[in-house]
C-alpha positions as CSV (number, residue, x, y, z in Angstrom):
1,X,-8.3,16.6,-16.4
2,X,-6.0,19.4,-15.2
3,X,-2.6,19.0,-13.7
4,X,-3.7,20.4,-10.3
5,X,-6.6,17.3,-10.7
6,X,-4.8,14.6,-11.8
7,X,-1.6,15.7,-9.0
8,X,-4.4,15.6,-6.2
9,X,-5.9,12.0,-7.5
10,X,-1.9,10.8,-7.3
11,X,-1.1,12.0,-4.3
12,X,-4.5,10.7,-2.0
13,X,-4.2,13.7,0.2
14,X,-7.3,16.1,0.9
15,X,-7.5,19.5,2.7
16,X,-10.1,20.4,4.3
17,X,-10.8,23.4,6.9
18,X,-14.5,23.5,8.6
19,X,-16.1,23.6,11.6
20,X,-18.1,20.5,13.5
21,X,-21.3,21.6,15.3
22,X,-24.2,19.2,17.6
23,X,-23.6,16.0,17.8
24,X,-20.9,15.2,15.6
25,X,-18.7,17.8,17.7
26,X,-20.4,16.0,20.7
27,X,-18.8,12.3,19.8
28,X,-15.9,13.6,18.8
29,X,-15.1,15.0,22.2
30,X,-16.5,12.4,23.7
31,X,-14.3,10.0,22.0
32,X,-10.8,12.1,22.4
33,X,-11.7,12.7,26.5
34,X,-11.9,8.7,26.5
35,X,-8.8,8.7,24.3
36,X,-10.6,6.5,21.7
37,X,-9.1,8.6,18.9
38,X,-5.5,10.9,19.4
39,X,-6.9,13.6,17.6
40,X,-10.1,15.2,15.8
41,X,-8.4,14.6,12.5
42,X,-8.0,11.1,13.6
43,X,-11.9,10.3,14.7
44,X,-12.8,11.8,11.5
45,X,-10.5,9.5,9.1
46,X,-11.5,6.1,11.6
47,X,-15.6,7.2,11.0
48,X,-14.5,7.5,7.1
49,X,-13.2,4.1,7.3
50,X,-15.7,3.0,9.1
51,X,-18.3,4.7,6.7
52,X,-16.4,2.6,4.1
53,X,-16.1,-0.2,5.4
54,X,-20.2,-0.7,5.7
55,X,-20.9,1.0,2.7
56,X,-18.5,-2.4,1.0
57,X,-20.7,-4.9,3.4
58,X,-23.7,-3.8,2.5
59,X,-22.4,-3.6,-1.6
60,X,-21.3,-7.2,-0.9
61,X,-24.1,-8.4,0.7
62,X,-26.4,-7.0,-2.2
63,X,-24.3,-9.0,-5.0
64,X,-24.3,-11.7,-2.9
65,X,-28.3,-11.4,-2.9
66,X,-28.3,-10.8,-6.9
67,X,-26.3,-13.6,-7.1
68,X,-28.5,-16.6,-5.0
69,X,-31.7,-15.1,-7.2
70,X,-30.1,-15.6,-10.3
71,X,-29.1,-19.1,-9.3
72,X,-32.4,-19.8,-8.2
73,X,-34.0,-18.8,-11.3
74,X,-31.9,-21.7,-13.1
């Protein structure tokens, strides 16, 4: 791992410069006009969370699946 890598990995923080087209751009306007979000950098970090936060539910309910076979099997 390189010092640039491992300084990045430390310090959480990620750069990132691109343009949203279609719908994406489309809820994200939507959602500062309502004032859902403060800013485009902010609907994007909520949808990551959000992204997250299903991708760990649906992780959880999968082990918890595993988990009731394998005790049914005994």
């Amino acid at each position: 791992m390189t010092n640039r890598s491992k300084s990045r990995q430390e310090s959480n923080v990620v750069h990132i410069r691109a343009s949203i087209d279609g719908e994406p751009a489309r809820i994200l306007l939507q959602l500062k006009d309502r004032g859902i979000i403060r800013s485009y950098v902010d609907g994007i970090c909520q949808g990551l969370l959000a992204l997250w936060r299903d991708v760990l539910k649906r992780e959880l309910e999968e082990a918890q699946l595993n988990a009731s076979k394998r005790l049914a099997e005994e």
